[in-house]
N, C-alpha and C positions, 0 to 999 in steps of 0.2 A: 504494500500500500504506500501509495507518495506519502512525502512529509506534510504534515499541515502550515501552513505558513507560521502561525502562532509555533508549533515546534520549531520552526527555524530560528525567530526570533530570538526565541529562547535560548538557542545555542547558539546565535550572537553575542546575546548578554552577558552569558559565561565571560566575554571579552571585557564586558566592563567598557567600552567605548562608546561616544558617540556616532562612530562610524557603523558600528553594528547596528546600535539599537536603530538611529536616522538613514538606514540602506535601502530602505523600500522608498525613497523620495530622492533619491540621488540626482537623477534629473533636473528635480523642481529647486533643489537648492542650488547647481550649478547655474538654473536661472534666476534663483536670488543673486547670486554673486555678482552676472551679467546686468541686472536690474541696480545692484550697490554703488556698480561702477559708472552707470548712468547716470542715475540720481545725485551722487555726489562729481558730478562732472563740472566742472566750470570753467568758463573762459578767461577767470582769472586765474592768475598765474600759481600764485601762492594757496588758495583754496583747494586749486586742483590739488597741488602738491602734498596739501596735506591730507586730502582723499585719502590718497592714494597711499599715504602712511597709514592712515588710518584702516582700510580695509586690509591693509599686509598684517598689520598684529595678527589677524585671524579669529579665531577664535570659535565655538562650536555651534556657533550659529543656534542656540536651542530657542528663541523667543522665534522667528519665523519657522522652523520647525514644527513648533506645535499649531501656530496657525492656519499650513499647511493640513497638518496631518488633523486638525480638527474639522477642516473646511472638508476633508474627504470623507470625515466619518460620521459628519454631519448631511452627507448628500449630495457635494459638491465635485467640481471640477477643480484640481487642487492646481490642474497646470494653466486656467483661465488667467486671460494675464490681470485683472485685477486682485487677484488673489496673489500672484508675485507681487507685483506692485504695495499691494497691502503690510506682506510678509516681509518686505522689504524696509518700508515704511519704519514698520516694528525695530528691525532690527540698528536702524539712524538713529530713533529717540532711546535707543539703550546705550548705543556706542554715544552721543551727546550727553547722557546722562554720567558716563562712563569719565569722558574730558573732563566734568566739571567738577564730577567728585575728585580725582588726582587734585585739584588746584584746591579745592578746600583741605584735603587732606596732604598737601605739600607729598605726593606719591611720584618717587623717581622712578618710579616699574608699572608696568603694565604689558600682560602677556610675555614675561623675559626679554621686553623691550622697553628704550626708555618711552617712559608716559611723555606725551602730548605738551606738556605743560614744559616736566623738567630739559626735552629739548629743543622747545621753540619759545619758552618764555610764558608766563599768566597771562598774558593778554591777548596773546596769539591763541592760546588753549580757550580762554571765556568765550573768544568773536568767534572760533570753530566753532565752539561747542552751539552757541548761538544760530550760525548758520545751519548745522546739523536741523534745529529744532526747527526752523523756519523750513528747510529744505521739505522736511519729513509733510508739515502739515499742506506745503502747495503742494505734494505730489498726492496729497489724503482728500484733495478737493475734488482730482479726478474722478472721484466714485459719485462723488453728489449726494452722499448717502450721509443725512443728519444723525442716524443712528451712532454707522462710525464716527461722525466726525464730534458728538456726544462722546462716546468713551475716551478716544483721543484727550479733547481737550482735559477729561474729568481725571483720566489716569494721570496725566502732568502736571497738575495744579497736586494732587495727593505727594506725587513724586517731590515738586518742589520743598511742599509742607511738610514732608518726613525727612530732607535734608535740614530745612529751619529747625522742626523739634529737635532732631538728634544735637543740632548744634547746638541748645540748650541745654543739653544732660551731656553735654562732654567734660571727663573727668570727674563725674558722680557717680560715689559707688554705692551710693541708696538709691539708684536707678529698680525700680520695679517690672516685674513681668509682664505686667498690662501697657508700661510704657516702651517695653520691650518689641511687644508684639503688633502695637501701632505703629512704631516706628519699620518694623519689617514690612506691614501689610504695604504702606504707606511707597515706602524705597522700594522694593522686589515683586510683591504678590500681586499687588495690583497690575502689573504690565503683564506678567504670566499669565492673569485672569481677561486682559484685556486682547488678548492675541488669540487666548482658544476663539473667545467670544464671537469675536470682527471673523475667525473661521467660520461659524456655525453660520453668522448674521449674511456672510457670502455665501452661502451655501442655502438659504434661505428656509434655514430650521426652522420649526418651532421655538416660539418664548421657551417653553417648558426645558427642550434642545439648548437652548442659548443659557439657558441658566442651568444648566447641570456643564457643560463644559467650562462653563466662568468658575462653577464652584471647583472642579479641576484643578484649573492653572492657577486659581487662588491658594490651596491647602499643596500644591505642588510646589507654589511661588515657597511658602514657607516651609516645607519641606527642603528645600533647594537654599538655606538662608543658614537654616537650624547647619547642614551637613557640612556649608562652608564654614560657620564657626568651630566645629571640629578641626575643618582640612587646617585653621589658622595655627592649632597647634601638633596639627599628627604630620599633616602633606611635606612631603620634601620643597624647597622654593622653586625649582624647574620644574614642579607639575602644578603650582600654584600660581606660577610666575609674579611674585614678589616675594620678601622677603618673609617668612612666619614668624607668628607673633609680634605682627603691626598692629593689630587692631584695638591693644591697652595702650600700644604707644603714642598712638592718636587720641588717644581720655575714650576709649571707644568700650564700655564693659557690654560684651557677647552674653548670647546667654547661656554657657558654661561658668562666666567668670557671676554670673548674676546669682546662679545656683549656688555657687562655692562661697562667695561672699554671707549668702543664708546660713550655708552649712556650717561655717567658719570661721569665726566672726574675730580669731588672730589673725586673717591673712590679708584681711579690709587696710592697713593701715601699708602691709607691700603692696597693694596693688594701685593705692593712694600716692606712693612715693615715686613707681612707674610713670603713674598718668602727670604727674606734676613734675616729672622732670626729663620726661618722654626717653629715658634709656633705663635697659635692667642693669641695676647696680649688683654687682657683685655675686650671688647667690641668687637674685630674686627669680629668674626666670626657673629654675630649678626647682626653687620649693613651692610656686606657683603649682608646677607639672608634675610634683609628688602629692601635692594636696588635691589637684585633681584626682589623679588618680586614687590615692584614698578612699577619696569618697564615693568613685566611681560616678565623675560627673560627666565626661566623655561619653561614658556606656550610656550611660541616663538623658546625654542628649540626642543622639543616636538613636535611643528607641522612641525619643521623641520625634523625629524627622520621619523614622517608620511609621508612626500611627500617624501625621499627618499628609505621607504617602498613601497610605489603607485608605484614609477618605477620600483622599481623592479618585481612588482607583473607582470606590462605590460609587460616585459622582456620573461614573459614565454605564452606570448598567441602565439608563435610559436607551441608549444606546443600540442601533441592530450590531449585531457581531458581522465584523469583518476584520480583516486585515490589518487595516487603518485604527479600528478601537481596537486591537492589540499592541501594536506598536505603543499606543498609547496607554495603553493599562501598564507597559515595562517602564517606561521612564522613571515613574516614582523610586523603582529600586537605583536605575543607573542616576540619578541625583543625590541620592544617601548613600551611593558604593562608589562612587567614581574615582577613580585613583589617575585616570590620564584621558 
């Protein structure tokens, strides 16, 4: 008897890659790429140039991805060219979102390349990042679709607003949970939730459809968020591409550091002395990552990114079974297992 497709994936996944799990759309992403490099085209000189830096980082392309692979599983035609276009779209306001955070966060890395900022300067990195965001919404006009152009603008004012709060609770380590998880929904989840969405709404789902693939890329966004706060302290810096354990040294408390701080309540005063003088002195980075492990708060947030993988997985048994809702059902693990 053939393989079922859903078996194949499956023994992609073993891979742990992006390559595996996003192989069923190989096509449609090589015409994102063709689409990135149009979009960010310009006839100035310097724009161009920085395009074209820009889309060389690389990186795994997963926000048009899901857009894709939700637009097909919702009924659509994922290779219509507004659906690249769209998918495209998605992935300008992530890479802009991407520029502007290096410059707040003074980040000389981005993808084992230097960021945007540290080699052309903040103001070169802010008018990019600017143009990015302008670029994205003229090309989101093409659709005419108020719908889209609703979530768009609603996902980027949340976006802004979870850079403003965070900037507020930087170097507080009585940062709570609930401020925690606004601030993710806010910065990640939402543009997750906003790319199944704009897939299904191309695709011309049902509401019903359109909000069960939103709730998706939402509990995936923060699945996807929780697992990078892990990679900050387990991942080697060439598969994270920057350096590990930036994220206290930016006043930034994760929500590993947020649990252990609960748990802990001697290790609040090193983590205090990190954020306020942005290097590990002596010892601290060590007993930070013994006191994690202690307590086993790695593991604990780990099986936290797992259960809010599970929800999202239930999110699509609206869903007809194909191909396309499989691929989609895998992601959740290859975001909480991803090693490269």
């Amino acid at each position: 008897m053939p393989q079922t497709f859903a078996t194949k994936i499956k023994e992609h996944l073993s891979e742990n890659t992006a390559r595996g799990i996003f192989g069923i759309i190989n096509d449609e992403m090589s015409l994102v790429e063709t689409e990135f490099e149009r979009q960010a085209n310009s006839n100035i000189q310097v724009i161009d140039y920085l395009g074209d830096y820009l889309r060389a980082s690389g990186g795994k392309r997963v926000r048009p991805a899901l857009l894709i692979l939700s637009n097909y599983a919702a009924g659509g035609n994922g290779k219509a060219e507004n659906v690249i276009r769209l998918a495209t779209v998605m992935e300008m306001l992530h890479t802009a979102t991407l520029v502007h955070d290096d410059i707040i966060d003074n980040a000389d890395l981005r993808r084992n390349r230097s960021s945007v900022n540290a080699r052309f300067g903040n103001q070169t990195a802010v008018l990019m990042g600017d143009w990015l965001y302008m670029s994205a919404f003229e090309t989101s006009l093409e659709e005419r679709s108020l719908a889209v152009l609703d979530i768009l603008t609603r996902l980027t004012r949340k976006m802004t607003e979870g850079e403003l709060i965070q900037l507020t609770l930087l170097g507080d380590v009585d940062i709570s949970e609930e401020q925690y998880f606004d601030v993710l929904r806010r910065k990640t989840a939402y543009l997750f939730a906003g790319c199944c969405e704009i897939g299904a709404i191309l695709a011309g789902a049902s509401t019903e459809v359109q909000a069960a693939v939103r709730d998706f890329g939402l509990n995936l966004g923060i699945a996807f968020q929780l697992a990078d706060d892990v990679f900050d302290f387990e991942a080697d810096e060439k598969v994270i591409g920057k350096a590990a354990g930036t994220d206290l040294l930016e006043g930034k408390l994760t929500y590993p550091l947020i649990k252990l701080a609960d748990a802990d309540h001697t290790i609040r005063q090193i983590l205090e002395n990190v954020m306020d003088k942005g290097v590990y002195a002596d010892e601290s980075r060590n007993q930070i990552n013994e006191r994690l492990k202690t307590h086993g708060i790695l593991e604990m947030t780990k099986k936290a990114a797992s259960e809010f993988g599970e929800a999202a997985r239930k999110s699509l048994d609206v869903l007809p079974q194909t191909e396309y809702r499989s691929a989609l059902e895998m992601i959740p693990d290859f975001v909480v297992r991803r090693r490269k």
